[in-house]
N, C-alpha and C positions, 0 to 999 in steps of 0.2 A: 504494500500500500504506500501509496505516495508522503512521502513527507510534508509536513504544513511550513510553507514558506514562511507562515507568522510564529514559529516556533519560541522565537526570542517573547514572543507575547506574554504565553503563559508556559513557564518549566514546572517541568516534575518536581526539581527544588526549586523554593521560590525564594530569590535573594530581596527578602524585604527590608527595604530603609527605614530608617530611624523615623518614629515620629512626626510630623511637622508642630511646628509651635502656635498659637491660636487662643483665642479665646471668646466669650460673648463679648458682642457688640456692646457697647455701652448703652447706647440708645434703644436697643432692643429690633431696631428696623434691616439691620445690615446683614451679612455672614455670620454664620458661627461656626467655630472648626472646632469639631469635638478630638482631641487627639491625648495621647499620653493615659486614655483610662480602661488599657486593657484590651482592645479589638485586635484581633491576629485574622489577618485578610480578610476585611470586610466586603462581601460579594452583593450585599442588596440593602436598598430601605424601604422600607413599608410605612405608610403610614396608616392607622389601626382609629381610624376617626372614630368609630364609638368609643373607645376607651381615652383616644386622644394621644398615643402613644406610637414612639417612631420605634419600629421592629427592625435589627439588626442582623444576615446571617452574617456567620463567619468561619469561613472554611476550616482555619486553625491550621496550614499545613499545606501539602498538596491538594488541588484539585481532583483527583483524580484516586487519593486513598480513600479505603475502607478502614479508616484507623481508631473510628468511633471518639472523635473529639471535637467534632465542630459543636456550636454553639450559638443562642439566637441571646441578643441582648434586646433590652428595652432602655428607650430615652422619654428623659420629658419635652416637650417642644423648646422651651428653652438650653437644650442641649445636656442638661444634667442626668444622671444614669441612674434607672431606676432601680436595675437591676444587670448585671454584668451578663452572666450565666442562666436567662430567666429558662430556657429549654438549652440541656447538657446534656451532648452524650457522652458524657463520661456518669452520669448519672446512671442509680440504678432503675432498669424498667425501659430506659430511653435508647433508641438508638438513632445518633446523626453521625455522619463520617466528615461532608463536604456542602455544607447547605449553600444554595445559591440562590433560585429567582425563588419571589414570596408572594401569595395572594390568596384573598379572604373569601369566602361564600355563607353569611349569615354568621354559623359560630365555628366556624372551623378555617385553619390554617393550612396553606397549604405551602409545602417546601420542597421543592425538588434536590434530591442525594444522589449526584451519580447514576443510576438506573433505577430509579425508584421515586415516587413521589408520596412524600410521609405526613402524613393529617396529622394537626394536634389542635385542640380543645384553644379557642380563642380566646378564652378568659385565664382557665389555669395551666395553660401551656401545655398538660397532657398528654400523650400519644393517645392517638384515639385508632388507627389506619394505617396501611402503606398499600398503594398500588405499583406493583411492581412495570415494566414497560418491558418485556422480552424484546433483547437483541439491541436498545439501546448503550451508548458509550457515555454520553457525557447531556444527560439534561439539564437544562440551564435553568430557562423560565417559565413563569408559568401565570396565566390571565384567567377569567373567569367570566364568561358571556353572562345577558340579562336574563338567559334559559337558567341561568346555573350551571351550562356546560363548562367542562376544562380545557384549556389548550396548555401544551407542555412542549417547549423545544429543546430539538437535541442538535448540538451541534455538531456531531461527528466528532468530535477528537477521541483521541487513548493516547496512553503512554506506552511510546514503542523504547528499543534499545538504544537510540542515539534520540530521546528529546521524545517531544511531541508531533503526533503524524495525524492525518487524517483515517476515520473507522470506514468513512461510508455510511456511517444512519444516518445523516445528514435531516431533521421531519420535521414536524409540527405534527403531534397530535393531538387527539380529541377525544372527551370521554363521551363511555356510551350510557344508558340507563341504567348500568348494571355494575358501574364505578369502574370500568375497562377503560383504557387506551390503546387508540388505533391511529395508525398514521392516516391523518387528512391530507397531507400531501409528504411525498419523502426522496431522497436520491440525492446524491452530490453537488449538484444543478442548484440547489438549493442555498450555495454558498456559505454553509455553518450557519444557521438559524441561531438568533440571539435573544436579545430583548422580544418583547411579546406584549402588544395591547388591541383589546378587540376595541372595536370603532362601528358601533351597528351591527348591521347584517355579515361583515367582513372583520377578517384580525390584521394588523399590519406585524409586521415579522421585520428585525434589523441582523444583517449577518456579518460576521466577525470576518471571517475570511474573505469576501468580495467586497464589500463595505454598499452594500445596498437594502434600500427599502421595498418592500416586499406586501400584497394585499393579497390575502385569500379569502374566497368565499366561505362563508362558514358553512353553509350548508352544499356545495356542489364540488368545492377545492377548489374552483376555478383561480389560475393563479395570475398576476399583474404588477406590475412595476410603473413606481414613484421615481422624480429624480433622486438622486442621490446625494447625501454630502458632502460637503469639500472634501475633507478627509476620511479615512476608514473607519477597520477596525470597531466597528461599531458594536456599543455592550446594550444599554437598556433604553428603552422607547417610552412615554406616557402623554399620554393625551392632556391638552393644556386648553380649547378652546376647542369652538367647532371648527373642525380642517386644520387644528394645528397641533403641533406636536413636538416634544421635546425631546434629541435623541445624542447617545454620548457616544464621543469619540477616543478610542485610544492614541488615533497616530494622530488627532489633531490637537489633541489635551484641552478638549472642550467638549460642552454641551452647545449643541446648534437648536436652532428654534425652524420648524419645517412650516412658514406661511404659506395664507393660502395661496393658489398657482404656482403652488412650485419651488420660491424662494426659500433662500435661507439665510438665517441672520447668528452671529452669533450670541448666546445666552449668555454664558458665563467659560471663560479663559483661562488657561495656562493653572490648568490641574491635570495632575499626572495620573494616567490611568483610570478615569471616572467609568467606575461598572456600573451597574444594574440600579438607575436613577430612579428613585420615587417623586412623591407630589404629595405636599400638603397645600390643596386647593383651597382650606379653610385661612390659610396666611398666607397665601400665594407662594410657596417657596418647593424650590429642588431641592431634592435630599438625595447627595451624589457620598456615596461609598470611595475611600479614596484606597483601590486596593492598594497597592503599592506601601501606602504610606501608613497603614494602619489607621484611620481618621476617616468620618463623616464631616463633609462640609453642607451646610442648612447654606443655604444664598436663596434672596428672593428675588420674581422674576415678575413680569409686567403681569 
């Protein structure tokens, strides 16, 4: 199998830098960089609007082990922690290896691990579930239609002998009534399916390796192409207005803003490695995961 030209992206080891330095904004309106309180590769934000709380994963390690030690923290909107470890799997009962994209459906949580996507109790963090994905490599993220269907993307990668290569499951799928996943659409062509947000009757998809925006029908698969952003490496996508969208870049170390017809503008600049971007619509702000750096940065956006 082909090797992933973006290899340097993500390694098997991951050489994470120090901290960045940050703090709350004084005014309360600006940035806040949550850094130095314990995150070990932070892969996603969630924002958990009935409770009010920003959800945390964190790989803890490689992407790609089963090593049972990732970890979901909770923040308060003001960036303070409410709790470090609030879901551990190093706990007893719990199992997470490599938790990455996050999303809610009423009272449940959903977390994609590697090849599996693990339900936990939205209030006491719980395990409640796991649907496993046979033949999946590397599940990423995961969205939640107004059916209540799931979507979950895999982006093909595994860890071969010299780095990181492409698997070939390359998909997006779809659960069915009976809490199954199936590929709604899948294959190479697909360019590593990344970030994940449904938008009506369709899901738009962002991929890591080709760096393009992507629309599928949710009910037929029929599949379409958005322009694209400046730069690649594209991690997580969220809907910010009607027709707009907010979607992050690795190799341009930004969050771009997708206007409508087409344009793009940039959001916010020169952060290193912005994964899997949340939204708190209730303050208007991105909640970009700084993998790299260990740190969440809160930034408000128009």
């Amino acid at each position: 199998m082909r090797k992933a030209r973006f290899g340097a992206v993500i390694g098997v080891t991951l050489a994470l830098s120090a901290c960045i330095g940050g703090g709350r904004d004084a005014g309360g309106s600006g940035p806040i960089t949550v850094s130095g309180v314990g995150f070990a590769t932070p892969e996603s934000v969630l924002h958990d609007w009935s409770a009010d709380v920003y959800l945390v994963s964190n790989i803890n390690g490689s992407p790609f082990a089963k090593d049972g030690n990732g970890f979901i923290s909770r923040l308060a909107p003001d960036g303070s922690v409410i709790e470090l470890k609030w879901i551990d799997g190093l706990q007893d009962g719990v199992t997470l290896h490599a938790p990455k994209g996050m999303a809610l459906r009423r009272d449940t949580l959903f977390v994609t691990d590697i090849d599996v996507v693990r339900l936990f109790d939205r209030t006491t963090g719980a395990p409640i579930g796991t649907w496993p994905v046979p033949g999946s490599t590397f599940l990423n993220d995961v969205a939640v239609g107004p059916d209540g269907s799931v979507y979950v993307t895999d982006s093909g990668l595994r860890s071969g002998p010299d780095g990181v290569e492409q698997s070939g499951t390359d998909a997006v799928h779809k659960s069915t009534q009976d809490g199954e996943l199936v590929a709604l659409v899948s294959g190479e062509a697909l360019g590593g399916p990344n970030g994940i947000v449904v938008d009506g009757g369709r899901v738009m998809f962002v991929t890591l390796r080709t760096g393009r925006v992507h629309l599928v029908q949710r009910e037929s698969g029929t599949i379409s192409g958005l322009p694209a952003p400046p730069a690649g490496r594209l991690d997580g996508v969220v809907k910010v207005a009607e027709g707009e969208f907010l979607i992050s870049s690795w190799e341009g170390q930004a969050v771009y803003r997708l206007r409508r017809g087409g344009l793009y503008t940039t959001e916010v600049d020169s952060v290193e490695a912005p994964a899997d971007i949340g939204l708190d619509a209730r303050r208007g702000r991105v909640l970009i995961p700084l993998f790299m750096a260990n740190a969440v940065l809160i930034h408000p956006v128009e």
